[in-house]
N, C-alpha and C positions, 0 to 999 in steps of 0.2 A: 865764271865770275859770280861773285856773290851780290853784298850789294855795299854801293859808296853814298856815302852824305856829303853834298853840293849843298853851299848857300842855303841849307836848312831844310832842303829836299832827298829825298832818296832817290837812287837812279838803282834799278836793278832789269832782271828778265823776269817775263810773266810766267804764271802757274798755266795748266790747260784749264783749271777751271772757271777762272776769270773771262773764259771767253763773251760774257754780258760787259763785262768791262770794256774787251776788245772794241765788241762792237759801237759801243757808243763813243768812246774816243774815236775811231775810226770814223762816224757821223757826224761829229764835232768838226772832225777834221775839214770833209767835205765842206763844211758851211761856211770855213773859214774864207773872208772876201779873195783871198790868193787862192783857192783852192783849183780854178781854173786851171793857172798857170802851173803847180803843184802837185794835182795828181792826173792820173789817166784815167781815175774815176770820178762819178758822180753821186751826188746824195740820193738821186731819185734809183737809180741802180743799186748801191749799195742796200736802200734800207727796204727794198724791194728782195733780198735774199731771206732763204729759210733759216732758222737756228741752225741746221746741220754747219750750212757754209761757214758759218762764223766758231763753230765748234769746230770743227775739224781745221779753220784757219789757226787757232789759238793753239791747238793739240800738237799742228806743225813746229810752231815756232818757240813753242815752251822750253822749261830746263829740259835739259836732255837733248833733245832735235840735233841732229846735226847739217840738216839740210838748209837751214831757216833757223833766225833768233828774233824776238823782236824787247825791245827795253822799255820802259817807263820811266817817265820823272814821277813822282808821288810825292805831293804836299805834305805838311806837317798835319794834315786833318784826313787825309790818309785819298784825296781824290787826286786821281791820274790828271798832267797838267802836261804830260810832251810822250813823246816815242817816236823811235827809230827802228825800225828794221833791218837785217843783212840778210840775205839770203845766198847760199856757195852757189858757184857753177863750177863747172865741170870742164876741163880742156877737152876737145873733138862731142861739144855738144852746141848746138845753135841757144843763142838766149833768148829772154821774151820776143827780142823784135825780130827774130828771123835772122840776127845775124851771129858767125861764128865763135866760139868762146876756146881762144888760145893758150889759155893758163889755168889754173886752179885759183879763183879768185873769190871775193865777198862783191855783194851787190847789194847796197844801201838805199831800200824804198822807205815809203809811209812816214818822212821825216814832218813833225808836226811837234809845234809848242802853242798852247791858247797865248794868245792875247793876255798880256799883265805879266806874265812869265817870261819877257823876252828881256835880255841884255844884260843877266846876270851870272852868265857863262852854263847855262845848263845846257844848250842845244850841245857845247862843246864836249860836255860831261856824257849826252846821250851819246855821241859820235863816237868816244875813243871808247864806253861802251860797246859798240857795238863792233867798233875796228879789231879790239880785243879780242873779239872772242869769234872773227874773220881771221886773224893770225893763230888762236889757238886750236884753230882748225886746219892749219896750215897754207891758208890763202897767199898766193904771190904777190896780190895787191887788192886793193879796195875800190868799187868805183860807186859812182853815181851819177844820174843823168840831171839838170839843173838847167828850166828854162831860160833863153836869153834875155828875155825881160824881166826876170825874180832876180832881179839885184839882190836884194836884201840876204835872202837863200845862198848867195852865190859868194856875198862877205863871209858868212858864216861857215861856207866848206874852205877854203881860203885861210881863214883864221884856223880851222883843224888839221890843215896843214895838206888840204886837196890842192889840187891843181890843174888846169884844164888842159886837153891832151890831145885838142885839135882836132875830134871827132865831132862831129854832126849830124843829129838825125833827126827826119821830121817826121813826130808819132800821131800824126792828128790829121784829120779830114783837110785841116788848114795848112796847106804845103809850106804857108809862107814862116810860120811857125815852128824855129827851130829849138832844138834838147841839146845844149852842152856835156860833154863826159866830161868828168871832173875825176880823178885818181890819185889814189895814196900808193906809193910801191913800200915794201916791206923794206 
């Protein structure tokens, strides 16, 4: 995928060399107030890594990669305002959480828009983005995990046409704290 103009934005994949880019979107992200509920990382972790980590994250996920992709929204003044990530699994491989991966699928982290950029269809625009180019990889289906209490998150995968799929799991010290699966089938 090249790149599309959304509501006066570009949505495209990142270079490897942008990886300074990466990282600071990526530290935005954490600080955003939902970040809690949103990533399984933290700002004091994240910006606690050396350049390598975030170079060699960027080098993954750039054109080319087939492992990992990740996307940008890009203003008209040229600064990164959202990104989505997909990354493949592999059927008869275990995924992040220890559990089995039964199909060839896409797996949709890092989903993040600032603040001011919400509600004008971009997150939707990052999505089929990234769904895209999970099918041109030949993915069976799309998934992503989506706190129970991140409504707002959970409208937006819904609106791209996810759907929850009755899995549960809790990724946190806090048992009481569950991650919805949300998936797109091909």
């Amino acid at each position: 995928m090249s790149t599309v103009d959304v509501a006066g934005y570009v949505v495209r994949g990142i270079r490897a060399d942008e990886w300074e880019r990466v990282k600071g979107l990526r530290l935005d992200a954490l600080r955003d107030p939902v970040a809690p509920l949103a990533f399984l990382d933290t700002y004091e972790s994240a910006v606690a890594k050396e350049d390598r980590f975030w170079q060699d994250r960027a080098e993954m996920a750039a054109e080319g990669a087939t492992r990992g992709r990740q996307f940008v929204a890009e203003a008209a003044d040229g600064s990164w305002v959202g990104s989505v990530t997909v990354l493949m699994e592999q059927p008869g491989t275990m995924d992040w959480s220890g559990h089995p991966v039964e199909r060839r699928q896409g797996h949709v982290v890092g989903v993040f828009l600032r603040d001011g950029h919400r509600g004008n269809g971009l997150i939707q625009a990052l999505l089929e983005a990234g769904v895209a180019w999970a099918w041109e990889q030949e993915a069976e289906r799309v998934r992503l995990f989506v706190h129970e209490e991140n409504e707002r998150a959970q409208k937006a995968y819904l609106k791209a046409g996810f759907g929850p799929t009755g899995l549960v799991l809790s990724f946190s010290k806090d048992e009481e704290a569950h991650e919805l699966e949300f998936a797109l089938d091909r």
